[in-house]
C-alpha positions as a Markdown table, in Angstrom:
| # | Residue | x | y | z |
|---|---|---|---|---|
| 1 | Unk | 101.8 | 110.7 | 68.8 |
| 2 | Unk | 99.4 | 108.5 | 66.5 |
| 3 | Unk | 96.6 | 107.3 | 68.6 |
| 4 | Unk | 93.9 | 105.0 | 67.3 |
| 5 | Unk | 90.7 | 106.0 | 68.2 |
| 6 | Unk | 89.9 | 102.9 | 70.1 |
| 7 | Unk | 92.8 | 103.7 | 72.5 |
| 8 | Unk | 92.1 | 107.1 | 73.3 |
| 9 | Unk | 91.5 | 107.7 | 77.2 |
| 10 | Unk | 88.2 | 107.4 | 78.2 |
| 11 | Unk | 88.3 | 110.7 | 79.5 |
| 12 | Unk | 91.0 | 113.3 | 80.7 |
| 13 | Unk | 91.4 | 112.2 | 84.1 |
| 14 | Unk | 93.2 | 109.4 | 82.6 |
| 15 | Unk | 96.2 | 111.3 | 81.6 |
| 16 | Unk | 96.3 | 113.3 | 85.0 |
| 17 | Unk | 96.4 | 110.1 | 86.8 |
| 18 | Unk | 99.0 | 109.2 | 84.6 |
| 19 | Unk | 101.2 | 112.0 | 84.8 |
| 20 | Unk | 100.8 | 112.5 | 88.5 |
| 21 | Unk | 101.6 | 108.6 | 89.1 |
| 22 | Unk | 104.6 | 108.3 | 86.5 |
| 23 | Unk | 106.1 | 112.0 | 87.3 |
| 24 | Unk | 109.9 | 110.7 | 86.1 |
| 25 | Unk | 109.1 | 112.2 | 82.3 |
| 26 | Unk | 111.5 | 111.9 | 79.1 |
| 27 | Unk | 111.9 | 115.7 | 78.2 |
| 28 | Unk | 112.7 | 116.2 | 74.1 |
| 29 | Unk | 113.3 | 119.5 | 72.8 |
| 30 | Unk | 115.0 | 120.0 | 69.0 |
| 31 | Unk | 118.3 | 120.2 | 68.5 |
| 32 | Unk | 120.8 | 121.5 | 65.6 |
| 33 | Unk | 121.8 | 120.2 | 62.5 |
| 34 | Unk | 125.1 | 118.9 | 64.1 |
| 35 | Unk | 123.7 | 117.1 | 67.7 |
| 36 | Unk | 120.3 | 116.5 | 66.5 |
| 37 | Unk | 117.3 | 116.5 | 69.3 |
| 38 | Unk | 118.1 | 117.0 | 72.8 |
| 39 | Unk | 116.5 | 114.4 | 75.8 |
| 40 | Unk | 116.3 | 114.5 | 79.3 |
| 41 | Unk | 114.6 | 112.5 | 82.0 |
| 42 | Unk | 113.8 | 114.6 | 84.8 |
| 43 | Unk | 110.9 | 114.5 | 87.3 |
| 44 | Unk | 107.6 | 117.4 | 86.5 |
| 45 | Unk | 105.2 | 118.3 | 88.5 |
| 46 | Unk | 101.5 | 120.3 | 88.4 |
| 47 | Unk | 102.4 | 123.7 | 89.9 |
| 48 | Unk | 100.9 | 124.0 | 92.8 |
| 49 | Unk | 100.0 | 127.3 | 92.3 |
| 50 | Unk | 97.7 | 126.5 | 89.4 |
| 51 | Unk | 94.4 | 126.6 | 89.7 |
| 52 | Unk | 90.9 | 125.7 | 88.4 |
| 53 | Unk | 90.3 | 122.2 | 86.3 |
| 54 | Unk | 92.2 | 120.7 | 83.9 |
| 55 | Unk | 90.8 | 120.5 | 80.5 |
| 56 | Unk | 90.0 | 117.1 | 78.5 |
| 57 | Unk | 93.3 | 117.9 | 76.4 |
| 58 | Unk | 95.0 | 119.5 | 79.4 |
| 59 | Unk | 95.7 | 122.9 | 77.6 |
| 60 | Unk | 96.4 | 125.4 | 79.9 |
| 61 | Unk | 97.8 | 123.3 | 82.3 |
| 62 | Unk | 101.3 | 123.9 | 84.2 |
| 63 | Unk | 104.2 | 121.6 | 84.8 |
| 64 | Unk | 107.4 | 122.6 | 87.1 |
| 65 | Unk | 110.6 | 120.6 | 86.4 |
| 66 | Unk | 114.5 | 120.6 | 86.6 |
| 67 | Unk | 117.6 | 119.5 | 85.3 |
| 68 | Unk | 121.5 | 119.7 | 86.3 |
| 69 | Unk | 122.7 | 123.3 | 84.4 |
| 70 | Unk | 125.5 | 121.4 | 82.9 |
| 71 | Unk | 123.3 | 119.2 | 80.9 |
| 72 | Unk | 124.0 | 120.9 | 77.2 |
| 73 | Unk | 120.0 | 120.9 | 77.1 |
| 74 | Unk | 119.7 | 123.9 | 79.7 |
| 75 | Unk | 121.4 | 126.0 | 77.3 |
| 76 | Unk | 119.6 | 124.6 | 74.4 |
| 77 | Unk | 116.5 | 125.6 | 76.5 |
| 78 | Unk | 115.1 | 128.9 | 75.6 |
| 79 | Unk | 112.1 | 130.5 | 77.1 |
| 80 | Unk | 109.0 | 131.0 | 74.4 |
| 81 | Unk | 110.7 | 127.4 | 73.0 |
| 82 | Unk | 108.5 | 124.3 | 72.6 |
| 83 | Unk | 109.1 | 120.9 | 74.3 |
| 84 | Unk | 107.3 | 117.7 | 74.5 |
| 85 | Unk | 107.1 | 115.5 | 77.9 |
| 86 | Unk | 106.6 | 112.2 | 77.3 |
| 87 | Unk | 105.2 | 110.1 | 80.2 |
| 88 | Unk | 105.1 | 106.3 | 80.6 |
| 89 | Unk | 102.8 | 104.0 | 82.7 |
| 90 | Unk | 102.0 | 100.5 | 83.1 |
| 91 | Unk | 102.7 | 98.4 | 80.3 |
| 92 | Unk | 103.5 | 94.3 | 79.2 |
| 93 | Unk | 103.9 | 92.0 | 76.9 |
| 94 | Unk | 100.9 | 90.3 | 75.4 |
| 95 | Unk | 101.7 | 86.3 | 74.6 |
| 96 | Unk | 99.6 | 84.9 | 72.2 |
| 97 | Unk | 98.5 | 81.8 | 74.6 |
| 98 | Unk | 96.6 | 84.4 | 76.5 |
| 99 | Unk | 94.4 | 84.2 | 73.4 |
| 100 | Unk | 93.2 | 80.7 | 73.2 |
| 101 | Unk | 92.6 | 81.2 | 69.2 |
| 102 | Unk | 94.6 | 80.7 | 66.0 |
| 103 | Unk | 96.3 | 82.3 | 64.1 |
| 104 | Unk | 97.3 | 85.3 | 66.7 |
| 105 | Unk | 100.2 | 87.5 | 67.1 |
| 106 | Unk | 101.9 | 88.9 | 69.8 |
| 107 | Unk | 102.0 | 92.7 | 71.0 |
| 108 | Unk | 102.2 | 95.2 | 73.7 |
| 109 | Unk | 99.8 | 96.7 | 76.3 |
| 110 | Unk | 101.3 | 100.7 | 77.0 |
| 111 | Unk | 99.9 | 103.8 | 78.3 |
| 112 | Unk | 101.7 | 106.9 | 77.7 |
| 113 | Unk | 100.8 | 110.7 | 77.8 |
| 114 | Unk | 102.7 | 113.1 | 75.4 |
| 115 | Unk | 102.5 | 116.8 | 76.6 |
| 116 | Unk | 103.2 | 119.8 | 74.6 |
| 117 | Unk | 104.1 | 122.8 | 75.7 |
| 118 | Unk | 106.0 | 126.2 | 75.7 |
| 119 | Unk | 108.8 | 126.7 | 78.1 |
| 120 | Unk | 109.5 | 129.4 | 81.0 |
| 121 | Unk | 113.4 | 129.5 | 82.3 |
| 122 | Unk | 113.5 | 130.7 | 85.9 |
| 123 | Unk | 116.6 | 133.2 | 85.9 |
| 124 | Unk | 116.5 | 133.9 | 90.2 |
| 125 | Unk | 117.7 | 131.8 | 93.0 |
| 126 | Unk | 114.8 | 131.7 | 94.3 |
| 127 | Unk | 112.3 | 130.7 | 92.1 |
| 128 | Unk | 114.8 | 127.6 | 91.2 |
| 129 | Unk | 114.6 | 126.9 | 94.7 |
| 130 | Unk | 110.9 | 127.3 | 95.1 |
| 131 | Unk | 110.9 | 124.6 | 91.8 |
| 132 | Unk | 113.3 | 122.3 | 94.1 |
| 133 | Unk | 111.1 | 122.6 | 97.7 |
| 134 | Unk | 107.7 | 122.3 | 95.6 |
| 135 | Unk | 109.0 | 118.9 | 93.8 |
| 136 | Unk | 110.2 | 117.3 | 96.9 |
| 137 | Unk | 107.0 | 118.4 | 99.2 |
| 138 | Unk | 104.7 | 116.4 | 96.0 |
| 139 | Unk | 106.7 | 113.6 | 95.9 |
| 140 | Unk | 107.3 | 113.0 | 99.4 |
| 141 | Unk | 103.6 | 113.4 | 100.1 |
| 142 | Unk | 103.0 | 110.8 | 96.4 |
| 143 | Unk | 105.3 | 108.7 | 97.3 |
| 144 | Unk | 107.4 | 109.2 | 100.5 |
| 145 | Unk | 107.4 | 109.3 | 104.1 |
| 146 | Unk | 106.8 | 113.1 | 104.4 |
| 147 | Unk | 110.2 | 113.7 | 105.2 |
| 148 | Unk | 110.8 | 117.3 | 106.5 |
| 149 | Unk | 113.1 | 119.2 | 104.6 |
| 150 | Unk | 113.4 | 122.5 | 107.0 |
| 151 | Unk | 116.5 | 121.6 | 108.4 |
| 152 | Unk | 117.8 | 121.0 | 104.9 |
| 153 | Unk | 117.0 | 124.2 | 103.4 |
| 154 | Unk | 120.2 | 125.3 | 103.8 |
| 155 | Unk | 122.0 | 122.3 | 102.0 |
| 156 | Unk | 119.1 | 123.4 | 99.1 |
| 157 | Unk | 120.5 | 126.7 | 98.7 |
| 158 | Unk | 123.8 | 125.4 | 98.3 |
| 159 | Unk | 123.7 | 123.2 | 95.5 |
| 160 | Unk | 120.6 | 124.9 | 93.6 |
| 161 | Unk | 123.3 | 127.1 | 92.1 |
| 162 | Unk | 123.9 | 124.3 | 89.8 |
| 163 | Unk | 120.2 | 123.9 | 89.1 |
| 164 | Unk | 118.0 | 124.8 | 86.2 |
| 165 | Unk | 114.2 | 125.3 | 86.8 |
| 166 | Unk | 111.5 | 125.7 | 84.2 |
| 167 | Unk | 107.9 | 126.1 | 83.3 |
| 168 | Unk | 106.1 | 124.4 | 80.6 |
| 169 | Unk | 102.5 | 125.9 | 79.8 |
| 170 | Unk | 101.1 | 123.2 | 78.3 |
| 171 | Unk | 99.3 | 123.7 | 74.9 |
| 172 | Unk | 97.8 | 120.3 | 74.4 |
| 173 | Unk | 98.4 | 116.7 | 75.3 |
| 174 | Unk | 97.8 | 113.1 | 73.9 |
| 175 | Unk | 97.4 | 110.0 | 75.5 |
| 176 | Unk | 98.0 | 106.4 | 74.4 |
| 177 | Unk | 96.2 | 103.7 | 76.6 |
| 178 | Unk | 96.4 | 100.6 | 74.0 |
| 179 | Unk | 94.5 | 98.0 | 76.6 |
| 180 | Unk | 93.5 | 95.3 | 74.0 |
| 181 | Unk | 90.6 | 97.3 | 73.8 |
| 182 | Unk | 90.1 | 95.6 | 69.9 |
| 183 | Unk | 89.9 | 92.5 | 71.1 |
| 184 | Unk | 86.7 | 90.9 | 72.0 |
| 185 | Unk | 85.5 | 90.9 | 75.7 |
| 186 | Unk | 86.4 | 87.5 | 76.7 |
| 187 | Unk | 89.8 | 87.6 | 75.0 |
| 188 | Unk | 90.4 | 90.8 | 77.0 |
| 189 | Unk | 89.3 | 89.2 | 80.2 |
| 190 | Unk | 91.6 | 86.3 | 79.9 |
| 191 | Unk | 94.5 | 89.5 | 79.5 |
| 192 | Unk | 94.0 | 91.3 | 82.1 |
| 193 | Unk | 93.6 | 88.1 | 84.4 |
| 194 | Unk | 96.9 | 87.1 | 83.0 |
| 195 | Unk | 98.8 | 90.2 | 83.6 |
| 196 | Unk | 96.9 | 90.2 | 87.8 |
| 197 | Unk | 98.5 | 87.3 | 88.3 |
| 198 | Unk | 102.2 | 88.1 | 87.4 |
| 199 | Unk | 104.5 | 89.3 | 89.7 |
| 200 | Unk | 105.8 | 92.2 | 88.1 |
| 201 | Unk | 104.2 | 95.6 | 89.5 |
| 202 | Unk | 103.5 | 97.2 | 85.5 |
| 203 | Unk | 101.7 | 94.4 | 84.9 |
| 204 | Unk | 99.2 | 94.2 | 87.8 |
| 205 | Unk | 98.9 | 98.1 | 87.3 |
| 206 | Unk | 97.6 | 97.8 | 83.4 |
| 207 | Unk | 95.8 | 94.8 | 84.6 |
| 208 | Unk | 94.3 | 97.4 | 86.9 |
| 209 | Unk | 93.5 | 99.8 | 83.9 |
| 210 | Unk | 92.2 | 96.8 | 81.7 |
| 211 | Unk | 89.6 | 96.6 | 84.5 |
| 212 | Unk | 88.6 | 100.3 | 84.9 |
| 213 | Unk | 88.0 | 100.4 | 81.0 |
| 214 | Unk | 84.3 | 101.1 | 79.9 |
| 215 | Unk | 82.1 | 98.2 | 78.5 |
């Protein structure tokens, strides 16, 4: 991903927020000459069992995902192959009235974090199902009502059969927070007020971003 040096992250914790706030990810892997690149959105995870810091560029880090085994992409998977995991956050549209000045043109405010990585198939029943238990117990703690799933275990092991569970060590990551950061301070003020006071939830959230930007 191209990323102008003005919207770079301010630091790494950016893109972990990012990630760990916008888990649904768009999963690309390349394809053949005949059906071209493969894409799947699935939810990822951190594994839980990974430990220490992340780094600025999130190398080293590990990711936990799944798809449906009939999806033509778990057999395009192979372990030791590369993906990218593209995740996307807050984002709106920019009217040039926000402006206040002549000429102007319109754009977009985005954030999005492109991971790269090399993958791990999980062959075993278990493992798939460790995957399954470990998404649902992040999610339902992010975004839930901590549902308990022990009395559903059992219901788990009968459809993860049909499952496909990976690993992606991640090799290095890019993120894209494009907050009208070139604009000057007031003109950027008057954006991020704009985008506070619509109703739409992406845009309060970059509006929320806008404000957490340095200087």
């Amino acid at each position: 991903m191209f990323v102008p040096g003005h919207y770079r992250e301010p630091d790494g914790s950016w893109m972990i927020d990012l990630i760990r706030s916008n888990p649904l990810a768009l999963m690309t892997i390349n394809g053949d000459s005949d059906r071209g690149p493969f894409a799947t959105h699935l939810p990822v995870i951190p594994d839980p069992e990974m430990t220490g810091d992340w780094s600025a560029d999130l190398s080293d880090a590990v990711l936990l995902g799944h798809m449906n085994r009939a999806n033509p992409q778990w057999t395009a998977l192979e372990t030791g192959g590369v993906a990218l995991l593209v995740f996307t956050g807050p984002h709106g549209y920019v009217s040039p009235t926000v402006y206040e000045t002549t000429p102007a043109a319109p754009t977009w405010n985005f954030t999005s974090v492109h991971v790269h990585g090399v993958i791990e198939k999980f062959d075993s029943i278990e493992e798939t199902l460790g995957v399954v238990q470990s998404t649902v117990a992040a999610f339902e703690g992010a975004f839930g009502a901590d549902w308990d799933m022990t009395d559903s275990i059992g219901y788990f092991r009968k459809i993860v059969p049909a499952v496909g569970a990976f690993r992606v060590r991640v090799t290095g990551a890019e993120g894209m927070f494009k907050l009208s950061q070139e604009q000057p301070a007031e003109v950027r003020d008057r954006v991020r007020r704009s985008f506070s006071e619509r109703e739409q939830g992406h845009y309060r959230e970059t509006a929320e971003l806008m404000r957490r930007l340095p200087g």
